[in-house]
N, C-alpha and C positions, 0 to 999 in steps of 0.2 A: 504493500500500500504506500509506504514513503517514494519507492521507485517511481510511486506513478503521479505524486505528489509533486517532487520537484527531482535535481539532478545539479542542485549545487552541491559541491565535493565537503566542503568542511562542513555545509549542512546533515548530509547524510553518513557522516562519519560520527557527528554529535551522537546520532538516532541510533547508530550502532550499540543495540542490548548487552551488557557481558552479564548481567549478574542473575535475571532472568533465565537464558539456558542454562547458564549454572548450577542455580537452583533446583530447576528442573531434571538436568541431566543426575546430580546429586539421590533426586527422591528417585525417581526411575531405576538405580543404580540397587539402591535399598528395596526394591517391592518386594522381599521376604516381609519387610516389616510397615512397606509404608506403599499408600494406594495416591496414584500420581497422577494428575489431571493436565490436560494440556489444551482441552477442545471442549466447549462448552455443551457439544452433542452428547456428550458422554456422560454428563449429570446426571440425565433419566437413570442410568446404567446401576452407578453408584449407590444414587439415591435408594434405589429399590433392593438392591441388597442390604444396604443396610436395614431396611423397613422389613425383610421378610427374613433376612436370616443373623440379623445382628451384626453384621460387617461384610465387609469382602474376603473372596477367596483368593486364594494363589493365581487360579485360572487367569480372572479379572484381572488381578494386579499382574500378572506376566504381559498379557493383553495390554493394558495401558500404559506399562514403562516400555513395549517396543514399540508404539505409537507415538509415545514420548519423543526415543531416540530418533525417530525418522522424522518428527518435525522439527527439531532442533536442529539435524542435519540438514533440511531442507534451509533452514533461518539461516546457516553458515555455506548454504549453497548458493543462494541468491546472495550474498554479501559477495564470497567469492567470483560471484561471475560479474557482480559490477564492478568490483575493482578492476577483470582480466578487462571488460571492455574500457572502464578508464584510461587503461593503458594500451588502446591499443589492442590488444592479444584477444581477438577473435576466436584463435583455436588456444588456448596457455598450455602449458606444460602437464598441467593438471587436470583433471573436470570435475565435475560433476551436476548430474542432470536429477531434480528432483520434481515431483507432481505430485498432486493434491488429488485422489479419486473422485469423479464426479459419479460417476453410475456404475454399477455394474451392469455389463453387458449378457443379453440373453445368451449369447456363445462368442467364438471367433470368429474366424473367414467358413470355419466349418462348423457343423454342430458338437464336434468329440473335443474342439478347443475350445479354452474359457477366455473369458477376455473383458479388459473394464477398462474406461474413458477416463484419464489423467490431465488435468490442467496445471500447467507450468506456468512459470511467471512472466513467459515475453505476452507483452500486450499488444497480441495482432488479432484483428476484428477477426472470425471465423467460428467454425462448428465448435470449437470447443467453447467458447464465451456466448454463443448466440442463445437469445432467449426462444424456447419452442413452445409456439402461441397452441398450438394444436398435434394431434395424433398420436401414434402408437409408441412405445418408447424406437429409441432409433439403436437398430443395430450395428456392428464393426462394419459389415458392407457399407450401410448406409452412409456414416459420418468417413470413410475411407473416401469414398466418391462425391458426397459433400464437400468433403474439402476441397479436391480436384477442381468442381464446378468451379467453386465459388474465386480459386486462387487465378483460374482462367479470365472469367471475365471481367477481375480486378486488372487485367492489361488492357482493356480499352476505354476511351472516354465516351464515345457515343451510347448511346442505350445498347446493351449486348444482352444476347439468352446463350443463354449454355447447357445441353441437354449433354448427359454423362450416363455410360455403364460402363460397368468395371472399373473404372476410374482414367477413360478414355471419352473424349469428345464425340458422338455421331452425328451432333449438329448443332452447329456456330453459327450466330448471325448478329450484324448492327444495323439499325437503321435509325430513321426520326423519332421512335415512339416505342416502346418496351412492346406491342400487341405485334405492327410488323414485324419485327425481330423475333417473336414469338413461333409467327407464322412460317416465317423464312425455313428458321433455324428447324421446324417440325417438317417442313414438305426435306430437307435435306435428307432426312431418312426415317421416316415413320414408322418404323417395323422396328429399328431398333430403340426408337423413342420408349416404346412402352415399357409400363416399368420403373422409368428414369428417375434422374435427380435432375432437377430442373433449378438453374442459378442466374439471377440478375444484377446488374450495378446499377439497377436505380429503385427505388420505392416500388413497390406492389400495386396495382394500382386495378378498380373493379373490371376493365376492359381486358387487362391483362388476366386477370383471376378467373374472369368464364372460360376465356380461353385455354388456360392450364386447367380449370376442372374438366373439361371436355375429352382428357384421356387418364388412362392410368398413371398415374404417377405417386413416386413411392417417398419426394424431400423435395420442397422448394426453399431454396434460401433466398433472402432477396437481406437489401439493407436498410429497411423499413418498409412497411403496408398500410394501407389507407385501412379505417374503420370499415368500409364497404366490400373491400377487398379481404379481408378479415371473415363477414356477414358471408359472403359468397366461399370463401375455404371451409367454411364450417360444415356446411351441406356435405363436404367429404370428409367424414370422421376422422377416417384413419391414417389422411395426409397427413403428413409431416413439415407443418409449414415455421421457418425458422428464422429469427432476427437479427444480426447483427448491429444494431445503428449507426456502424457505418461499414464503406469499406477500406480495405489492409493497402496499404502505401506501397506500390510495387516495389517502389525503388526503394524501402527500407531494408539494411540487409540483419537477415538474422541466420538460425544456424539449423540445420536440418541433421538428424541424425537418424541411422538403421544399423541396426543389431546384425553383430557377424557372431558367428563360436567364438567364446571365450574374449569379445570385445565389441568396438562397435564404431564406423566410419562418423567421420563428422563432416562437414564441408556447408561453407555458404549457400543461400535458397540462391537461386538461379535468376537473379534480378537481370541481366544482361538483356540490356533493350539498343535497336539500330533505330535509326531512323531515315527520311531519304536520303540524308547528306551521307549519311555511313555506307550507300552501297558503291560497289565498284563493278561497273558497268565493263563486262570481258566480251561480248560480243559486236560483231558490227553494226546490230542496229540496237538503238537504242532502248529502254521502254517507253511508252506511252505515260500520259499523271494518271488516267484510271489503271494501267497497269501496275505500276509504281503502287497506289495507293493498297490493291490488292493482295501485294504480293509482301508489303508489311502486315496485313491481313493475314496473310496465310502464315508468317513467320511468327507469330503471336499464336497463333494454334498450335504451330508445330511443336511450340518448346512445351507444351504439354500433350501430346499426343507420348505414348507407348515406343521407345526405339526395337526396331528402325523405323521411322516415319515418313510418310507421302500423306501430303494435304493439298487438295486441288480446292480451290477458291475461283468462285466467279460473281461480283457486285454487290462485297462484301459478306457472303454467306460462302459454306464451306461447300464444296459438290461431292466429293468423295475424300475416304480417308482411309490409308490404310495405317494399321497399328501393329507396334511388335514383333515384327518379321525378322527372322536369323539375315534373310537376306534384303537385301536396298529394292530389288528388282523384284520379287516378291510382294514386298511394301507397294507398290508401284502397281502392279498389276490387281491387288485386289482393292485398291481406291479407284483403279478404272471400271471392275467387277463391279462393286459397290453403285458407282454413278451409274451404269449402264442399269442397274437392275432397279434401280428408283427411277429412272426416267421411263418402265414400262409401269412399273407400279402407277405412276400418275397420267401413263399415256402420252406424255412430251416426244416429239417428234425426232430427239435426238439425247443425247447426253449434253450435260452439263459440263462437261470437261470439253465440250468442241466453245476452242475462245476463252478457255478457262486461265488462270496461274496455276503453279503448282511449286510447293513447296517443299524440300527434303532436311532433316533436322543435321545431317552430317554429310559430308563430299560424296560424291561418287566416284567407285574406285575405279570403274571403267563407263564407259558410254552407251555401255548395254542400260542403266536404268534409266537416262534420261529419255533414251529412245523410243523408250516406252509411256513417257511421259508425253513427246512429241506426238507418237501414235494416237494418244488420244486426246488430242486436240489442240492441249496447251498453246498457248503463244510467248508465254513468258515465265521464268522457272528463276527461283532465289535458293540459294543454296551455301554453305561458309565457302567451298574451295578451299585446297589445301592437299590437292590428290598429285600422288604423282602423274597421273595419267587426264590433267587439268587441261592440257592441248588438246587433245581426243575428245575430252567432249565437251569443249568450246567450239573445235569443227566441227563436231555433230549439230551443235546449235544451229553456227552459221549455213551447215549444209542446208539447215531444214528452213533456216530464215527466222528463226524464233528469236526472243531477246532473254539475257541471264546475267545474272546480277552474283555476286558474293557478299557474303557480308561481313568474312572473319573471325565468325562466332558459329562453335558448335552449341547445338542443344541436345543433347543426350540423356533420355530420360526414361531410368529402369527403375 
């Protein structure tokens, strides 16, 4: 709470507790003989044993001196990480990563694993701070691809939707008004909509709300909803509609961690953003501003799409996407699958990839994947470069007449 208070240095070194966990750690230390309080949740606890059976037991007092230990450890873990970022040191010598249970979870990613929702001290707007105005408690899939959504369409500023499964995009869209964007982002793949997590960056709002109750869907997060909009989620029970009040600063960096055996990777969230001064134009013709504007479009998808990634964008919405593929050309081929197989679904007279961009999250090592990108239809493809084999298919490009840009930046994201 001081953290978020203020972040002057001799200020928050005042506010530095010693005698406090002391104390605490002291009686925790003793629960043979002494019952140790650190959460006011746990009164009930106390209370009632001593009313029904004359004091606490061992059980209890074991119970509450190691709840003790882990939040005092948690107190010297937040001190420790403000000082590492005071100085600089993002990743220090040392760590440690402490959380406060919010829920326990009805299972894992499967039914045979257990799993519960920990809230840490960094204050970035998302699933774990968001208040849930409605529905069924939210399970590990859930708030998994919740977050996904909702960290996606914190990269744009226009009104975005962002429809998610598995914790992959099947349809992205911006337009003037959260309802078009709705629309957009739904006709890109309806089949896999159903089901979804559905994320916005702008208020909820009752145009938008008929139109998301109008299919299945399993979590909307937005960053505030109108009263109306609110009256209209109600009619579906068991939505999962969720508030942030605001949204998370892309460009703030904080630290993402995932558990290996016997430790665990740390590294920066992935804030790396181009814009159009950042690309470098490697073929002979150039792009167009609606291609240009596109193909930063597509490049905002991509870094959250599944490696290896293809994302075809056409007038701001996504056309096809491919996710998670061992190979690039693969990637490639099943985002043209993809678009071709929504463009019968709706009876469209062609795919959406004919006149499209198309985006890829890392180089291409050969000129077999772009060509496949070529094949269906693209006119313009953003990509970092960095291949040895970067002449091969920058002549593919110009063979084919298309325009390709680099940006310098991979997005890799497993």
């Amino acid at each position: 709470d001081t953290l978020a208070q203020t972040s002057e240095h001799d200020s928050l070194v005042e506010k530095i507790d010693i005698g406090g966990p002391a104390m605490l750690r002291a009686a925790a230390k003793n629960y043979d003989f002494l019952t140790v309080l650190c959460d006011p949740a746990d009164y009930g606890d106390v209370t009632d044993a001593i009313e029904n059976q004359g004091g606490t037991d061992l059980a209890l007092r074991r119970r509450l001196a190691a709840k003790t230990f882990a939040r005092t450890a948690a107190y010297d873990s937040a001190i420790s990480g403000w000082m590492a970022t005071s100085l600089g040191e993002d990743l220090p010598q040392i760590t440690s990563t402490a959380g406060r249970k919010i829920i326990n979870l009805r299972y894992g990613e499967n039914p045979h694993q257990q799993a519960a929702l920990y809230k840490t001290g960094q204050n970035r707007p998302g699933v774990a701070s968001a208040l849930q105005i409605q529905g069924k408690p939210l399970s590990y899939n859930n708030i998994n691809d919740t977050d996904a959504a909702f960290e996606l369409v914190a990269e744009f500023d226009k009104p975005t939707i962002a429809i998610i499964k598995h914790a992959n995009p099947c349809g992205v869209a911006s337009d003037e008004n959260l309802v078009s964007a709705w629309q957009t982002a739904l006709a890109a793949d309806p089949v896999s909509a159903f089901g979804g997590i559905i994320a916005m960056n702008r208020p909820l709002d009752a145009e938008t709300a008929t139109a998301v109750a109008s299919i299945f869907t399993e979590v909307v997060i937005a960053p505030d909803a109108s009263d109306e909009a609110k009256a209209i989620m109600a009619a579906k029970p068991n939505l999962r509609l969720l508030i942030t009040g605001e949204m998370p600063d892309r460009s703030t960096s904080s630290i993402k961690i995932k558990s290996v055996a016997g430790g665990f990777l740390a590294q920066s969230r992935d804030g790396g953003m181009v814009s159009a001064d950042d690309l470098k134009i490697v073929t002979k013709r150039a792009p167009s501003p609606t291609e240009i504007a596109d193909m930063l479009f597509a490049w905002k998808v991509t870094k959250h799409v599944k490696s290896n990634a293809i994302v075809f964008v056409k007038e701001a919405s996504t056309a096809g996407i491919g996710a998670g593929q061992m190979s690039r050309v693969d990637a490639a081929r099943i985002a043209v699958h993809k678009a071709s197989d929504i463009a019968k679904i709706h009876g469209w007279p062609q795919s959406r990839t004919i006149g499209s961009v198309a985006a890829s999250d890392a180089f291409f090592p050969f000129a077999d994947g772009l060509e496949a990108l070529i094949k269906a239809g693209a006119t313009a493809v953003i990509q970092p470069g960095g291949s040895l084999k970067d002449n091969d298919v920058i002549a593919a490009a110009d063979a084919a007449g298309i325009t390709m840009v680099f940006t310098g930046m991979r997005h890799f994201n497993h």
